[in-house]
N, C-alpha and C positions, 0 to 999 in steps of 0.2 A: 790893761783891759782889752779883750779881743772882740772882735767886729760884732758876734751878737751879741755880747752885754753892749757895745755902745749902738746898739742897731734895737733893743730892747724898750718897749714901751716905755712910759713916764708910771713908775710905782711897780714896776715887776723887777724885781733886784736877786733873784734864786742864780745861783750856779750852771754853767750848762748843764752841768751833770745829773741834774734836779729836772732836766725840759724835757718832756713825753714830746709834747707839740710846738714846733716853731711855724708860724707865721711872716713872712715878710713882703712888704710890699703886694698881696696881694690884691688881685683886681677881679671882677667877675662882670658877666653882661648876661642881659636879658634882653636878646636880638639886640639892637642898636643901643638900647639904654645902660646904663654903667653903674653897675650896682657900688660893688667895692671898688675901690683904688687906694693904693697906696697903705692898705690894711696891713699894719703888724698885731701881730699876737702870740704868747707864751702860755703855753698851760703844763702845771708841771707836777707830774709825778705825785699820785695818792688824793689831790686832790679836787672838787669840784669847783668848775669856775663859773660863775652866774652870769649868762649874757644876754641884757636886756635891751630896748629902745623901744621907739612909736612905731608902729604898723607902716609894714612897708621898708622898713628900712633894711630889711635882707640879715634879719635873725638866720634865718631856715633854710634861705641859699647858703650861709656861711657853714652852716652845717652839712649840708649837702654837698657843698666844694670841698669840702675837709672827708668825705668819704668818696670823691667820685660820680654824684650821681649829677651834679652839675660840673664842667669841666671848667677850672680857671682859666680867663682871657688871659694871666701876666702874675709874674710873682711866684713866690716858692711855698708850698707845705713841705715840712719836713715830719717825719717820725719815727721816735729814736732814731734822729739823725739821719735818717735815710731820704732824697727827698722825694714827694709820691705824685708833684700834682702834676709832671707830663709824661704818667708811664701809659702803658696801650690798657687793651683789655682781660689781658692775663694779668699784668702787672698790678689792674687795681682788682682783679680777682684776688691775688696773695693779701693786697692790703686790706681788701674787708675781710680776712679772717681775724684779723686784728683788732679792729674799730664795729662796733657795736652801734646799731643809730635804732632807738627806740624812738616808732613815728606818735605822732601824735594820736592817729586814729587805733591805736595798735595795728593793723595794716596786717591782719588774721587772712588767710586763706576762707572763706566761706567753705569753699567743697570738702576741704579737710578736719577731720577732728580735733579737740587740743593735741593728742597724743602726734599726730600727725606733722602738726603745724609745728611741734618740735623739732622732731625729728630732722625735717626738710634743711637746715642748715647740716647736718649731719650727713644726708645723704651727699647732700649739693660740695661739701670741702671735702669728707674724709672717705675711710674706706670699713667705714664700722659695719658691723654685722647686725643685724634687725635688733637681735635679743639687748646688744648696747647701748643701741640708739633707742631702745624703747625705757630701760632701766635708767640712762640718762634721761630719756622726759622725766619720769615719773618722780626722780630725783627734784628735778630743777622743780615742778610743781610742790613739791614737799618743801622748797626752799620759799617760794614765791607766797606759801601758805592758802597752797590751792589744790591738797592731794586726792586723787582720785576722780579726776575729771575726765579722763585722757581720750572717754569715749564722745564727749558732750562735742555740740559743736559753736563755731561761734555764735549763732545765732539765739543759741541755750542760756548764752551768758549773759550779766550783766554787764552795764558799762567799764565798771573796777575792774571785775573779771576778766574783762577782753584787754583793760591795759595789765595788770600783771601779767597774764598768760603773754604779752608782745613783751612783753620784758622780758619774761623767762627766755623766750625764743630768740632775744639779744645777747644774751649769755650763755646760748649753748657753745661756742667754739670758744670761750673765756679771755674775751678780748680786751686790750691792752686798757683800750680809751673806750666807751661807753657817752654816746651823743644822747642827750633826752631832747626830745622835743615837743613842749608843753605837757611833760605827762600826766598831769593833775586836772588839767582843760576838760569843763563839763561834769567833773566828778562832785557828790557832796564830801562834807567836810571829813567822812569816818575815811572812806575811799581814798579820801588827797592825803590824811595821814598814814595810811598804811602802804601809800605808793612812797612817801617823803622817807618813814621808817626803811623801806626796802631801799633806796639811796643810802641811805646813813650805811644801814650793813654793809652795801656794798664796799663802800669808800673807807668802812674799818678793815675790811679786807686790802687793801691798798689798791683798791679802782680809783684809775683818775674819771673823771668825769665831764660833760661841757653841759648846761644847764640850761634850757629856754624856756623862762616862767613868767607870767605874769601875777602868777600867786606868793606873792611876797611871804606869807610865813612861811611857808616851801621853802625860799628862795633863802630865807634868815636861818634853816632851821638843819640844811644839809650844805650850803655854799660856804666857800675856805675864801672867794673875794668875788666882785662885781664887777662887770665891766660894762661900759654902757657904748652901745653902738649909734651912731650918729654922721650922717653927710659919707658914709660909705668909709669911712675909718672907726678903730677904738681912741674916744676920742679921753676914758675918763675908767681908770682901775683903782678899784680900793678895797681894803681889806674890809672884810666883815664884821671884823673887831672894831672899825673903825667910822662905820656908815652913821652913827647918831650924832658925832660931833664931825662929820664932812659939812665942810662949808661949800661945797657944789650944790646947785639947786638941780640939778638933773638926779642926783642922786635922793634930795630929796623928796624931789615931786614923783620914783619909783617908790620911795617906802610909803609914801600919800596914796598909793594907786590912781597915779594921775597921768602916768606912761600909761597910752591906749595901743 
């Protein structure tokens, strides 16, 4: 057995050659206070991981550290193998061409249009020419099941709307890993299903995924297993197939919606 399988959470048993994302010992801080420590985590390849806990416990830093936008105090991200969490500012410019973080708020440019707001990942990594960058939005909107918008702005749209069109615009440079963060949050029930159905596609295409929900059918209906965050470590992984008969009460009081 070599060092990451025996370095590997309680309930994560895949192959290295299976691991999009390693985790180990991570730690993060917020000024003085200490968020994670000692955080391992695997997620791997094709599929979505659900990662839950109670408010405050640093869901959305972990996501955030896992792309850069908060830097880790200690500890390693790796991806495919490579590790990313002490490169500079160029170095995690390469790594978000890779990793996709769909925010919460969809996080729309206001002064730009949709067709704009695509594009701008476009502009910002490659060297495409208008007429590409414009045919890729209009594409990715025909994906997202929002064609012919491109001139509207965000302001135009509704709430659904503003979170697909932030997801389109997380998929435009077709990134490895795919971070959601609460993407169903505020939406009614037609809306959270047609954001959950746009997950599914994705992950039949072989997108891996990282999951921040607290809308449990979501979370039952596109996640491949659960992990529950707790005291700045993953304290509790289980497969999805497996969550009715988990004898963990943390996993039960998530499918209760009694994780706040």
């Amino acid at each position: 057995m070599n060092e990451q399988q025996r370095a590997a959470p309680k309930g994560q048993t895949h192959s290295d050659k299976d691991v999009l994302l390693s985790i180990r010992n991570l730690e993060t801080r917020f000024g003085t206070r200490v968020i994670h420590h000692g955080l391992d985590l695997d997620v791997y390849k094709g599929e979505i991981l659900v990662l839950f806990g109670g408010s405050g416990t640093g869901k959305s830093t972990l996501l955030r550290a896992i792309i850069g936008l908060d830097r880790a105090a200690g500890g390693s991200i790796k991806l495919e193998g490579e590790e990313i969490s002490h490169l500079d500012d160029n170095g995690w410019r390469e790594v978000r061409k890779k990793i996709g973080y769909s925010f919460q708020s969809g996080a729309l440019f206001d002064s730009l249009n949709v067709g704009e707001n695509l594009e701008y990942p476009l502009r910002e990594f490659t060297k495409q020419k208008a007429e590409q960058r414009q045919s890729a939005a209009s594409e990715m909107l025909q994906r997202v099941g929002l064609p012919g918008i491109e001139k509207l702005y965000p302001s135009e749209l509704s709430g659904g709307m503003q979170k697909r069109v932030g997801m389109a615009r997380t998929l435009m440079l077709d990134p490895a890993l795919i971070l959601y963060d609460e993407p169903t949050a505020g939406l009614d029930p037609a809306n959270s299903k047609m954001i959950a159905e746009l997950m599914r596609e994705l992950k039949e295409t072989g997108k891996t995924g990282i999951l921040v929900t607290h809308d449990v059918p979501c979370a039952l209906s596109v996640g491949d297993r659960i992990a529950y965050l707790h005291g700045g470590k993953i304290s509790v992984v289980q497969n999805r197939s497996d969550i009715d008969k988990s004898p963990d009460e943390r996993i039960s009081a998530y499918m209760n919606g009694e994780v706040e």
